[in-house]
C-alpha positions in Angstrom: 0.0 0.0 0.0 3.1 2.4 0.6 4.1 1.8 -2.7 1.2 2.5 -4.6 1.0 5.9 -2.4 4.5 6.7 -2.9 3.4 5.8 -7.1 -0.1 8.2 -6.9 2.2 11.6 -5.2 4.8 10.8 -8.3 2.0 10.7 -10.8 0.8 13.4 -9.4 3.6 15.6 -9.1 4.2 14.4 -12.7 0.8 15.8 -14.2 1.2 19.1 -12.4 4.2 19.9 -13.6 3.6 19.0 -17.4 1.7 22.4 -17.6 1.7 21.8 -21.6 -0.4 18.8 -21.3 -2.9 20.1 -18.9 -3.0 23.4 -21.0 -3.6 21.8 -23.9 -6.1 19.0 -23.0 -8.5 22.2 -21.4 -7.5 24.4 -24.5 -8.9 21.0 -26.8 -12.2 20.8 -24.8 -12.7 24.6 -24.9 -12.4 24.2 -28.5 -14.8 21.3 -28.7 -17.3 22.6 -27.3 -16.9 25.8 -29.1 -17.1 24.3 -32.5 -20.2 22.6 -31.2 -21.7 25.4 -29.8 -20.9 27.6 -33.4 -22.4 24.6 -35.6 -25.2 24.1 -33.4 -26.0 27.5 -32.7 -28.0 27.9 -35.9 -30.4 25.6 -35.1 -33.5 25.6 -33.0 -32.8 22.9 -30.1 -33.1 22.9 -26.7 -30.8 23.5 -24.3 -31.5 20.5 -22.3 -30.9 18.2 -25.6 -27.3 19.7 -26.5 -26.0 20.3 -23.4 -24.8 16.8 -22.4 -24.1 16.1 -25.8 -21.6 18.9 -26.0 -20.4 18.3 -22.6 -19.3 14.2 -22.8 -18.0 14.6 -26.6 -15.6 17.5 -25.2 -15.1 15.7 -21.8 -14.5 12.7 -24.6 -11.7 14.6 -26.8 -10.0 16.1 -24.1 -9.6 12.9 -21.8 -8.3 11.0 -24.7 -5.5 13.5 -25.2 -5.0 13.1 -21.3 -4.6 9.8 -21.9 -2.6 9.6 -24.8 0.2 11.0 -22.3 0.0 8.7 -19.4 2.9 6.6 -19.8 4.9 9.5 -21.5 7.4 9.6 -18.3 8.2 6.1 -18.5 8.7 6.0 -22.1 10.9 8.5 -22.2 13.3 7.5 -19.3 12.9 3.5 -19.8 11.5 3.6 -16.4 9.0 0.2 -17.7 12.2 -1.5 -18.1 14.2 -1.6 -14.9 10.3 -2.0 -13.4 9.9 -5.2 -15.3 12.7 -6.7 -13.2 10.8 -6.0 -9.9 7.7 -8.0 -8.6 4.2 -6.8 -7.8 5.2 -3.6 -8.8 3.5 -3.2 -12.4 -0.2 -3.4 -10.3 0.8 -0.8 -8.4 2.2 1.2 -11.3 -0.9 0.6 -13.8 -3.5 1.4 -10.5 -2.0 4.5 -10.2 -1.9 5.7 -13.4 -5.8 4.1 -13.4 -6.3 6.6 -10.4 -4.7 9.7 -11.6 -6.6 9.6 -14.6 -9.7 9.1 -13.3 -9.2 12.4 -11.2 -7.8 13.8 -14.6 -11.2 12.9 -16.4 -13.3 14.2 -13.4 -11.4 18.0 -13.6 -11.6 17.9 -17.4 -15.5 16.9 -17.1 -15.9 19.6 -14.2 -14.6 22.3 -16.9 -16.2 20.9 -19.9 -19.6 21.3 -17.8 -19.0 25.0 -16.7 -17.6 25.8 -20.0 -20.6 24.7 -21.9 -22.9 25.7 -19.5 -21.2 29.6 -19.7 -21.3 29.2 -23.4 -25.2 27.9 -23.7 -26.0 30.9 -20.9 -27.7 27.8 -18.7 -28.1 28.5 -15.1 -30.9 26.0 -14.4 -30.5 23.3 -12.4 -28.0 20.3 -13.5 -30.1 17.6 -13.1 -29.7 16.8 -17.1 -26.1 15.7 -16.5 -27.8 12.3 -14.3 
């Protein structure tokens, strides 16, 4: 269990300093969802019908680029190589990265939601997103 905390505060300290990647996955659902809300602007349809739409195809985009870049770290320094070598350790490596992504695709669905929701000019309540 110390090992697979000692794993989640790398990970973690990992994905906060890669400042490019969490730029660019927000920057890619802001995008998203403004392409969405330009082509479907046009058209007469509710606000309750788009909405999720437009929030879990950006919340969609923008965790895939997340997690495109999880094992980035290890690639690049030939960490999975030398880890190979140990036991029990690649559970503890792959449920942290599980972890940290899921907390990753929770923030990104959090600002897909508020984005959208500021770009729609909804203030109702959010009982479509259940």
């Amino acid at each position: 269990m110390q090992i697979l905390a000692t794993l989640l505060m790398k990970d973690q300290r990992l994905l906060r300093r890669d400042k490019r990647g969490v730029v660019s996955v927000f920057f890619f659902t802001a995008l998203v969802s403004l392409i969405l809300f330009f082509g479907l602007g046009s058209l007469k349809i509710e606000k309750e019908i788009v909405l999720p739409i437009i929030i879990w195809l950006s919340t969609f985009f923008g965790g895939t680029l997340q997690l495109n870049r999880t094992f980035d770290y290890e690639r690049e320094e030939l960490v999975m190589e030398g880890l190979k070598m140990l036991p029990d350790v690649m559970s503890n490596i792959y449920l942290s990265k599980f972890i940290i992504n899921t907390i990753a695709l929770f923030t990104v669905l959090i600002f897909a939601t508020f984005f959208s929701c500021i770009l729609f000019n909804y203030s109702e309540n959010f009982s479509f997103l259940l």
